[in-house]
BAMARSE-684408 format. One line per field, with one value per atom (N, C-alpha, C): x, y, z; atom name; residue number from 1. Coordinates in Angstrom, 1 decimal, decimal comma, always signed. Each point is the difference from the previous one (the first is absolute). Layout:
<recs>
xx X;...;
yy Y;...;
zz Z;...;
atomo CA;...;
num NUM;...;
</recs>
This chain:
<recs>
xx -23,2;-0,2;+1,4;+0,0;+1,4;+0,2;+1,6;+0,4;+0,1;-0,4;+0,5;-1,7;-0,5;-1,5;-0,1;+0,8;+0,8;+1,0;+0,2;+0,9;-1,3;+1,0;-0,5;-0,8;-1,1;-1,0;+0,8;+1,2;+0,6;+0,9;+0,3;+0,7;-1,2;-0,8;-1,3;-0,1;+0,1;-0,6;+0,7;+1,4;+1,1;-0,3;-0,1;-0,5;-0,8;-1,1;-1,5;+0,6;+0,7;+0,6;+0,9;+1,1;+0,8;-1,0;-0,7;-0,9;-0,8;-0,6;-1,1;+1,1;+1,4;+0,9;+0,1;+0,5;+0,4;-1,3;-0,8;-1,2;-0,4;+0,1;-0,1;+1,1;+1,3;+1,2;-0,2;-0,6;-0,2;-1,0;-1,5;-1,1;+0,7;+0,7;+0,6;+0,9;+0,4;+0,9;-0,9;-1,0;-0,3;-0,9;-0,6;-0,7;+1,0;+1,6;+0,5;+0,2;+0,2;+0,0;-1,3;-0,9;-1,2;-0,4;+0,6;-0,6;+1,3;+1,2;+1,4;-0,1;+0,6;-0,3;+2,2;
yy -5,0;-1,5;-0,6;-1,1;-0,3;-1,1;+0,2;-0,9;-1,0;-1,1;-1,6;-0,3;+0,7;-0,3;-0,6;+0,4;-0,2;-1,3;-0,4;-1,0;-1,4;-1,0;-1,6;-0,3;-0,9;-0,8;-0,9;-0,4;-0,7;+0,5;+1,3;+0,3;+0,6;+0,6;+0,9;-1,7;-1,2;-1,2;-0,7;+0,2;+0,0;+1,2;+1,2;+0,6;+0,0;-0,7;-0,3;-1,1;-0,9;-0,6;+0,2;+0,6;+0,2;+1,0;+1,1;+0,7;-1,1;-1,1;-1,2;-0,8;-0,3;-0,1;+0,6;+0,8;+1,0;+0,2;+0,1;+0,0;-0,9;-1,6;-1,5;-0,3;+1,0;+0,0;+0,7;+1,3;+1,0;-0,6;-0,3;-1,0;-1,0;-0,8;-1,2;+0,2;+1,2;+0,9;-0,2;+1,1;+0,9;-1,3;-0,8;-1,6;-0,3;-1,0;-0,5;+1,2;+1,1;+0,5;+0,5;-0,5;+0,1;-1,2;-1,7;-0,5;-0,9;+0,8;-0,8;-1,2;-0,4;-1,3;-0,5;
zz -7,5;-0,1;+0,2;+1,2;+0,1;-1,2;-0,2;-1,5;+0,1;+1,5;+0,0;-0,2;-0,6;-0,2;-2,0;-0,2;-1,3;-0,6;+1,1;+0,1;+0,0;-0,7;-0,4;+1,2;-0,6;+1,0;+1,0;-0,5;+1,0;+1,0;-0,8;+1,8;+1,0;-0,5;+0,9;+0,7;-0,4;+0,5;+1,2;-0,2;+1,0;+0,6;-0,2;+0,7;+1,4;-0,5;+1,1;+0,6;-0,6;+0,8;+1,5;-0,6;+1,1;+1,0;-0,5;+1,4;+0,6;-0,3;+0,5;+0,9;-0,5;+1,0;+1,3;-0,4;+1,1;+1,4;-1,0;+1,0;+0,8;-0,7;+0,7;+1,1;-0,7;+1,1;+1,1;+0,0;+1,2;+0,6;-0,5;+0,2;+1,5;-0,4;-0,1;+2,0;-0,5;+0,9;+1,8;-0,9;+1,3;+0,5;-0,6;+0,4;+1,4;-0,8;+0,6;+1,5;-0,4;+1,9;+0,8;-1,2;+1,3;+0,8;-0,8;+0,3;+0,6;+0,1;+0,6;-0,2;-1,7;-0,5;+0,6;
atomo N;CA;C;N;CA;C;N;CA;C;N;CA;C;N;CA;C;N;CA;C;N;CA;C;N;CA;C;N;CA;C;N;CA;C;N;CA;C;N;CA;C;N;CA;C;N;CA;C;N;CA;C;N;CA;C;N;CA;C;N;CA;C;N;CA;C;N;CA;C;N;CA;C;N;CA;C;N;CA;C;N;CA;C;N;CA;C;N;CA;C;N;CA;C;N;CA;C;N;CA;C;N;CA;C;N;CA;C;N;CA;C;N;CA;C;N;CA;C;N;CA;C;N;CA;C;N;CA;C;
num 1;1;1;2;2;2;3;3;3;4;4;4;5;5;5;6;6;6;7;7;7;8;8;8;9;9;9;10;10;10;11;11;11;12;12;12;13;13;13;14;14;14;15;15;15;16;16;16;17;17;17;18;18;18;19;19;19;20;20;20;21;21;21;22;22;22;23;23;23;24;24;24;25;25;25;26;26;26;27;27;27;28;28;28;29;29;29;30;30;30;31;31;31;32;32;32;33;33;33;34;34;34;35;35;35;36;36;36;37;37;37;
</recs>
């Protein structure tokens, strides 16, 4: 069992956060060069 599964509701929350980032950023990414904004 990894040990940041143990850690406070608020970092796991910043957590999902920054990955929903990252994702809206890469998202965001591959958009702008498909659609050569």
């Amino acid at each position: 069992m990894p040990l940041f599964v143990d850690y406070s509701p608020e970092l796991s929350q910043i957590d999902a956060l920054c990955a929903l980032l990252a994702t809206f950023v890469l998202n965001g990414t591959q958009l702008a060069e498909k659609h050569k904004f």
